[in-house]
C-alpha positions as CSV (number, residue, x, y, z in Angstrom):
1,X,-25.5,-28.4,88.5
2,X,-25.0,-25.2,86.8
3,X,-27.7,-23.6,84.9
4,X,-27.6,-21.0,81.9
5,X,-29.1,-18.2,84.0
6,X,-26.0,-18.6,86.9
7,X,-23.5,-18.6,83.6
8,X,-24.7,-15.5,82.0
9,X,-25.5,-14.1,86.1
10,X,-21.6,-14.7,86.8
11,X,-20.3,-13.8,82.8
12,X,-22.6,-10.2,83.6
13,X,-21.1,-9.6,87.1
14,X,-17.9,-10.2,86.1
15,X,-17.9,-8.0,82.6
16,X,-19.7,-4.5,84.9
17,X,-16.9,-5.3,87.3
18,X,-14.1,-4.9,84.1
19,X,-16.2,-1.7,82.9
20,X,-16.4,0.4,85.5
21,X,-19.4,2.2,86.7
22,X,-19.4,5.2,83.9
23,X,-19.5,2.6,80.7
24,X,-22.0,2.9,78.2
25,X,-24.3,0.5,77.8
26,X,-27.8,0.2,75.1
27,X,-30.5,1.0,77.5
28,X,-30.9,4.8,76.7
29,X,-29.1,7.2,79.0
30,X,-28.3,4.2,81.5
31,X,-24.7,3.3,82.4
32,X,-22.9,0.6,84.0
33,X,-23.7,1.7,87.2
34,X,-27.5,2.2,86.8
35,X,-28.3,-1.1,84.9
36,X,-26.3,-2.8,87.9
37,X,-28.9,-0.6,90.5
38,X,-31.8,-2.1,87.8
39,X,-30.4,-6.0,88.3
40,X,-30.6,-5.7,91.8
41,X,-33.4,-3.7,92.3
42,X,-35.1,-6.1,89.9
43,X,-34.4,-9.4,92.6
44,X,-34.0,-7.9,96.4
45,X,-36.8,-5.1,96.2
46,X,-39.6,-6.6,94.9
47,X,-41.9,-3.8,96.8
48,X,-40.1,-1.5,94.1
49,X,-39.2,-3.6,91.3
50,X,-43.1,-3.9,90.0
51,X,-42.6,-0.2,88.5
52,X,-40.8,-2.0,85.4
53,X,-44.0,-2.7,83.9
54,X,-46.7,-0.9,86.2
55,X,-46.8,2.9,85.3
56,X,-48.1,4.0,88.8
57,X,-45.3,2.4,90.6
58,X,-42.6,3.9,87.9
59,X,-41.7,6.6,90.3
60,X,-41.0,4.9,93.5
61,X,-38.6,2.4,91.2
62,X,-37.0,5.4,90.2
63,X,-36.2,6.3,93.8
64,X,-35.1,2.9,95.0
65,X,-33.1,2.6,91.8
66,X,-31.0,5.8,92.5
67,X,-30.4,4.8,96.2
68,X,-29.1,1.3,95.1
69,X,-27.0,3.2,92.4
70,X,-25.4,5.5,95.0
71,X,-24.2,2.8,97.2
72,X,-20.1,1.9,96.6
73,X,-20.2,-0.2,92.6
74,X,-18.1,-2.5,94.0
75,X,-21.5,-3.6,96.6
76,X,-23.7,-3.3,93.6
77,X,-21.8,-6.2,91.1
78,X,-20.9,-9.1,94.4
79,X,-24.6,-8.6,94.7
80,X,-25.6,-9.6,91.3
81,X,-22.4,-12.4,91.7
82,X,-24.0,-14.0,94.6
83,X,-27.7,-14.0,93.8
84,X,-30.7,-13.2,95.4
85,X,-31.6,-13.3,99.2
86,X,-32.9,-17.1,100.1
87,X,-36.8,-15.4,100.4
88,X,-36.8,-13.8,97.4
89,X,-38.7,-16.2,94.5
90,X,-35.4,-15.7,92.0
91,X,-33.5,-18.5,94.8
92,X,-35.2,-21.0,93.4
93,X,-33.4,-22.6,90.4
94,X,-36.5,-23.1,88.6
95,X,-37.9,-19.7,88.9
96,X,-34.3,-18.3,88.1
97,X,-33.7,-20.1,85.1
98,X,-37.0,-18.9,83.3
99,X,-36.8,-15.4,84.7
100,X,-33.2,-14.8,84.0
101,X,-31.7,-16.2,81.4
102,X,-32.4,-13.6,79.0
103,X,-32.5,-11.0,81.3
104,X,-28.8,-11.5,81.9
105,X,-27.7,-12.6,78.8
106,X,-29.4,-9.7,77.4
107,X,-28.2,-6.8,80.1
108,X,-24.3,-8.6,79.0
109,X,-24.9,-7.5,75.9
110,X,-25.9,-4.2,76.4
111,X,-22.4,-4.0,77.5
112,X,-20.9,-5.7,75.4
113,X,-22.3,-4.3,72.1
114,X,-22.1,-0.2,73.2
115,X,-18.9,-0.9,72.3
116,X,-17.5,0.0,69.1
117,X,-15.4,-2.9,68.1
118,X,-18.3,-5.6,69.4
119,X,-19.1,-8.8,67.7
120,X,-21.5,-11.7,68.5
121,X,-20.8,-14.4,71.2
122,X,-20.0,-18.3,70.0
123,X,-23.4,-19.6,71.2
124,X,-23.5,-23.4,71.6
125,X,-26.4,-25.2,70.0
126,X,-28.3,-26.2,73.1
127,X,-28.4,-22.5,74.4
128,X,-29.9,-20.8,71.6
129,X,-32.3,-23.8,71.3
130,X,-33.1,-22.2,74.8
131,X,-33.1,-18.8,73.9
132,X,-35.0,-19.9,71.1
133,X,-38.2,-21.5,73.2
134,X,-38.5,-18.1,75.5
135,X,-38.5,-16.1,72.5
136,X,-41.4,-18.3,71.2
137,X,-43.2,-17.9,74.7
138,X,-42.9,-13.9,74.6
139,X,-42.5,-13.0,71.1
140,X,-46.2,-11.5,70.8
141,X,-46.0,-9.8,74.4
142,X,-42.6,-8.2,73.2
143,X,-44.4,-7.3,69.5
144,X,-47.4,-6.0,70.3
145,X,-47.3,-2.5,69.7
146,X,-45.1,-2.7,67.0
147,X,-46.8,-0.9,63.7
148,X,-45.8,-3.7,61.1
149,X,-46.5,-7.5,60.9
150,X,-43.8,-9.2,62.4
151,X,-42.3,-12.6,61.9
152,X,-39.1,-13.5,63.4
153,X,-37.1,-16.3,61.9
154,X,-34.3,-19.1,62.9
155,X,-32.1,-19.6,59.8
156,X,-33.0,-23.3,59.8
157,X,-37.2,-22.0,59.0
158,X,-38.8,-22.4,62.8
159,X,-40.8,-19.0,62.5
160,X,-42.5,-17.2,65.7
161,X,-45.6,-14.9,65.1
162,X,-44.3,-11.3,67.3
163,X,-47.4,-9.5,66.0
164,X,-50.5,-9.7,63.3
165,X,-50.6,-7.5,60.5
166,X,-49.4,-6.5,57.0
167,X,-47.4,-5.2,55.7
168,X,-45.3,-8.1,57.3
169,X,-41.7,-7.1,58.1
170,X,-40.0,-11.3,58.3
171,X,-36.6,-10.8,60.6
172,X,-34.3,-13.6,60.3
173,X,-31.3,-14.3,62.8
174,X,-29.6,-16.9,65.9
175,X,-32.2,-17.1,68.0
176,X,-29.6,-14.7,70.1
177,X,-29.9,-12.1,67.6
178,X,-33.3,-12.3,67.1
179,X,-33.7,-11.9,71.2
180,X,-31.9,-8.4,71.4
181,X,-33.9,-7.4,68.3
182,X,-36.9,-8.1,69.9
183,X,-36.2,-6.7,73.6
184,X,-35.9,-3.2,71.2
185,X,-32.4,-3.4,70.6
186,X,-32.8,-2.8,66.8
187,X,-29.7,-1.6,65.9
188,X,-27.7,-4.0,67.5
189,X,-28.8,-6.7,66.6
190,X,-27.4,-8.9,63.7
191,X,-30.2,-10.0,61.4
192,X,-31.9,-9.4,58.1
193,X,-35.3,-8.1,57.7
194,X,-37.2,-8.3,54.3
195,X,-40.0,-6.5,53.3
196,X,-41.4,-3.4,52.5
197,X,-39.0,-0.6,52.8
198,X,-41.1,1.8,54.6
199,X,-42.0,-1.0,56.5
200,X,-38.7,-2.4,57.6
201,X,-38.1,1.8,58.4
202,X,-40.9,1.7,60.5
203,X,-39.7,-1.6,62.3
204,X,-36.1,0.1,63.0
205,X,-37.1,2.6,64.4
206,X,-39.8,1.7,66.7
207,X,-39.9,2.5,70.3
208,X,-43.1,0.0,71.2
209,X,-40.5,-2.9,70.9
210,X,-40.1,-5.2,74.0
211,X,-41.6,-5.4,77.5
């Protein structure tokens, strides 16, 4: 049975294989060619891939990441089309619907939305329902450092708590919207933030957002 995580896996293969390897994507200086080195990085060298949240090891993920970027682009996207190697903990369905869901649907729209002319996906109910209950699980991991209260918000009230404080900055959006906001993709995202303007300021243009 196919699961949101092997949609958005196949919908992200296919859109870095129709942009090339020099397209600009939201993830800094990063194009299509190194977030497709990061994806597979991220599931076949595990050795390497702990560097995306452990300082120490940031500079051997560098170096694994560049090799993986220099190999043919063409290698790098049937790779991310056909998955992980059978050892590797992302094989299993479970483990790859909870750890990639977002993660793809995210990296998709990094593509998608460095685009000029970009507007949101048609997301059906029972995906951002989805979206919605990992946003809840991270959403004060993700807004930790941030230097405002934060409060994201589903238009139909269901509230998550991304970080304690005042002045409190409430952001309301699709759970979708509210996912790339979160992940530190302010300015991409489309949702509406009240509160104080230095503090929604502050909120914009923080760098502490996300993992």
């Amino acid at each position: 049975m196919s699961t949101f995580a092997k949609r958005e896996r196949l919908l992200l293969a296919d859109l870095l294989e129709a942009e090339g390897p020099e397209a600009p994507t939201l993830c800094e200086d990063w194009l299509t060619r190194d977030l497709a080195a990061h994806v597979v990085v991220r599931e076949r060298r595990p050795d390497a891939a702990g560097g995306i949240l452990i300082k120490p090891l940031a500079s051997r993920l560098e170096r694994v990441m560049a090799e993986f970027a220099a190999k043919p682009y063409g290698e790098l996207v049937q790779l991310i089309r056909t998955g992980p190697p059978r050892f590797s903990p992302f094989s299993l369905k479970q483990v790859d619907e909870l750890s990639n869901t977002v993660e793809f649907y995210v990296h998709t729209e990094d593509i998608r939305r460095a685009r000029p002319d970009w507007a949101p996906r048609e997301l059906d109910l029972v995906f951002q329902d989805t979206l919605w209950s990992r946003l809840e699980r991270t959403a004060r991991l993700m807004g930790r450092g941030v230097p405002t209260g934060l409060v994201l918000r589903r238009p139909n009230g269901e509230t998550a708590v991304a970080h304690r404080g005042t002045p409190v900055v409430t952001v309301t959006g699709e759970p979708s919207e509210l996912l790339m906001f979160a992940h530190g993709r302010q300015s991409a995202a489309d949702v509406e933030l009240d509160g104080e303007k230095d503090a929604i300021a502050r909120l914009h243009e923080a760098k502490q957002l996300g993992i």
